[in-house]
N, C-alpha and C positions, 0 to 999 in steps of 0.2 A: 504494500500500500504506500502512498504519497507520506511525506515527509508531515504535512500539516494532518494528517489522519493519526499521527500516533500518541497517544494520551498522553494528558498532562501529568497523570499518576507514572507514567513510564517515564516520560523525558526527566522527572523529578527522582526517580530513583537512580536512574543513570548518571544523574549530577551529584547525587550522595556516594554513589557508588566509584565515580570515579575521584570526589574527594577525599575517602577512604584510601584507596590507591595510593593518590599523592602521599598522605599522611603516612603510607604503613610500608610501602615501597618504594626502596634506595631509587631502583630504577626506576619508574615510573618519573618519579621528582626529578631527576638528570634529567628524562628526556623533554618536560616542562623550561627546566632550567636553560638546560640549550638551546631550544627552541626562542625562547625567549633572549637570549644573548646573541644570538645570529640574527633573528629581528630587529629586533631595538637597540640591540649593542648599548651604545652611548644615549641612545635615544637620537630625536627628529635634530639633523645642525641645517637649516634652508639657507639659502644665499641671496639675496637681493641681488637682482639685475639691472637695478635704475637705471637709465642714463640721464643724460642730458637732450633738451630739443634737436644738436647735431648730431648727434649718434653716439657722443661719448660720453664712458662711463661716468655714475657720480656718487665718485668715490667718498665724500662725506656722508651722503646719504645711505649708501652701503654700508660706513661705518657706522653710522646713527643705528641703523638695524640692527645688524649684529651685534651691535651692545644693548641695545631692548631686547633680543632673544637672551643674552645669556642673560639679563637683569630679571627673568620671568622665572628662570630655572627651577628657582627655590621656593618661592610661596606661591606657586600656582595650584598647588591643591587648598581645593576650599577649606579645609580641617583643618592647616594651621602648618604650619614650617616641619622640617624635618626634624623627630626628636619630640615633636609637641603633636603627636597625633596625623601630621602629613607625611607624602612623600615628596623627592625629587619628581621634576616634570618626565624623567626617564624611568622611574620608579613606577610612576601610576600611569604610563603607555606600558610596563612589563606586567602589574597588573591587572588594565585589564584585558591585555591578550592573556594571561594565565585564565583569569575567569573566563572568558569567552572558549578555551580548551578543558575547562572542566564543570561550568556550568552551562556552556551553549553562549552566551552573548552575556553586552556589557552595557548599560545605560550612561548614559554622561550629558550633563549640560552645563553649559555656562551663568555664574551668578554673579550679580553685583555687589558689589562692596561698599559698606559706607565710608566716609573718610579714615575712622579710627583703624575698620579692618583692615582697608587698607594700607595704613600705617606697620599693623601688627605684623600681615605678611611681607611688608617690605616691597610691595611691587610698585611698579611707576603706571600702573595702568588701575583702574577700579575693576578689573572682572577676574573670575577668577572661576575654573572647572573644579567641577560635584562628577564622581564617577560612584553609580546607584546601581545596586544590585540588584542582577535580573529577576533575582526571585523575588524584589518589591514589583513586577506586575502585576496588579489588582487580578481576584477572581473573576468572569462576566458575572456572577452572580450577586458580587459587590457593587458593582457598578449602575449607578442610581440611574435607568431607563428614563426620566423625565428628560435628563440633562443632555439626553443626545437624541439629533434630529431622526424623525420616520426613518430617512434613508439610507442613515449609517447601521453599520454594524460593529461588533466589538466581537476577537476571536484572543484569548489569555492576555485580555488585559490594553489589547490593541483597536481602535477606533480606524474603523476602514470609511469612505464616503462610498456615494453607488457607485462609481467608476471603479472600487477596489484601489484607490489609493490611500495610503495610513493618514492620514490627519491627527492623530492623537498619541499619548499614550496617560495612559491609569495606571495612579502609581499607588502604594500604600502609606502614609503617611507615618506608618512605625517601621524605623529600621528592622529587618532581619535580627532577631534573637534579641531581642529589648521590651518582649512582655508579644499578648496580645491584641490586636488591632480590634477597634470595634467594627462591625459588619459597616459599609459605607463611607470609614474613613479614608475616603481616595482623594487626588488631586488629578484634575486633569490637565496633562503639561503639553501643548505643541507641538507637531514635529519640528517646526521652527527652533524650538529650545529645548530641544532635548534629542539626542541621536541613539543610534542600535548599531552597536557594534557586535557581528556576528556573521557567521560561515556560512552563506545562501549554495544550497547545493545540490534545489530542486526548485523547479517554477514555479510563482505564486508562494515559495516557503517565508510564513510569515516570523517567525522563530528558528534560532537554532538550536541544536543539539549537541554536545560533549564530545570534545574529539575523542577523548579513547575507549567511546561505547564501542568501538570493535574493537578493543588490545584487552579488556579487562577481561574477558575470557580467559584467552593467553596467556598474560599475565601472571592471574591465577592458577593456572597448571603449570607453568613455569615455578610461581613459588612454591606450589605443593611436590613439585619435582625437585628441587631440589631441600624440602625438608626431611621427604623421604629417600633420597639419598644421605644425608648428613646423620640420618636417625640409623639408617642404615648401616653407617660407615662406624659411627658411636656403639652400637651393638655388635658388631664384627669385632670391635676391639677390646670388647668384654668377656669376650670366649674365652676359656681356656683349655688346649684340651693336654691331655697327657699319655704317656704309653707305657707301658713296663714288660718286659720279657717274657714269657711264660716260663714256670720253673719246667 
């Protein structure tokens, strides 16, 4: 069956399942971890191209840039500096590609800052990126029917128009693991301000899925193969046997 056919009970197991994974094998976490360092490496370094009206470079303005990107580096996560609750700008592109490989995708949008915060973060601009966990997609069953027109529709949490274009998303308004939410406390946030970061890899797939719902099979026989050899190997080495001549 189609990718958008397989339940949300399933997609949500495969995302525990494969956070288990991470947490409990070496390998698994290496192959996260590299993946992630050959992506992002350093993280995003972009170049301005300015020129000037004749064609040539301008090179102040080049530099003006490059020193607002690396002036971002640090207090661009909206939670607060590195050490105080944030990461590095490279830190929170690792992850949420790691989320998006073990949860299926990644929510993120940009907020404002009032003058103090942005004091506190240290940036030279007032905005600053919310990276939101996929699993705050609102149930449809939370999502308060009055507030959205005839023609839309919502499929785990996502606001389509009649065309099947996303217009929306509903979000939870209680973090992931911070108590429970009451039934209808959503927010509806734009796609304008707010993006989906995830692995499309069938047509019309509204969601993604957890890259290593096909390895954790594997995986798993992999590590029960080698505990049974190890158990193996441990018991072989507690034999003893002996002989003696017959008289």
């Amino acid at each position: 069956y189609k990718e958008n056919e397989v339940t949300q009970t399933k997609v949500d197991r495969l995302a525990a399942d494969s956070w288990d994974a991470f947490r409990d094998d070496p390998s698994i976490k290496k192959i996260c971890r590299n993946l992630s360092s050959k992506v992002i490496g350093q993280g995003m370094q972009p170049e301005s191209q300015a020129t000037h009206p004749d064609g040539t470079p301008h090179v102040e303005f080049r530099a003006r840039a490059k020193q607002l990107w690396s002036e971002l580096q640090t207090g661009f996560d909206s939670r607060g500096l590195p050490g105080r609750g944030g990461q590095t700008m490279a830190g929170l592109q690792k992850l949420a590609l790691r989320a998006a490989m073990l949860s299926g995708g990644t929510l993120y949008r940009f907020r404002n800052l009032t003058p103090e915060k942005q004091a506190a973060h240290d940036l030279p601009i007032p905005i600053a990126v919310q990276v939101v966990d996929i699993c705050r997609l609102a149930d449809d069953s939370d999502i308060p029917r009055a507030e959205i027109p005839d023609s839309h529709t919502t499929f785990r949490g996502i606001e389509f128009d009649a065309d099947g274009l996303r217009v929306a998303h509903w979000v939870n308004n209680t973090p992931v693991g911070a108590g429970t939410a009451a039934r209808g406390d959503v927010t509806r946030v734009p796609v304008e301000k707010m993006g989906h970061l995830y692995l499309e890899e069938d047509i019309d797939q509204a969601t993604g899925t957890p890259w290593l719902a096909s390895a954790i099979l594997r995986a798993r026989r992999t590590g029960d193969l080698e505990f049974n050899v190890l158990t193996a190997t441990a018991m072989a080495a507690c034999v003893v046997g002996s002989y003696r001549k017959p008289t």
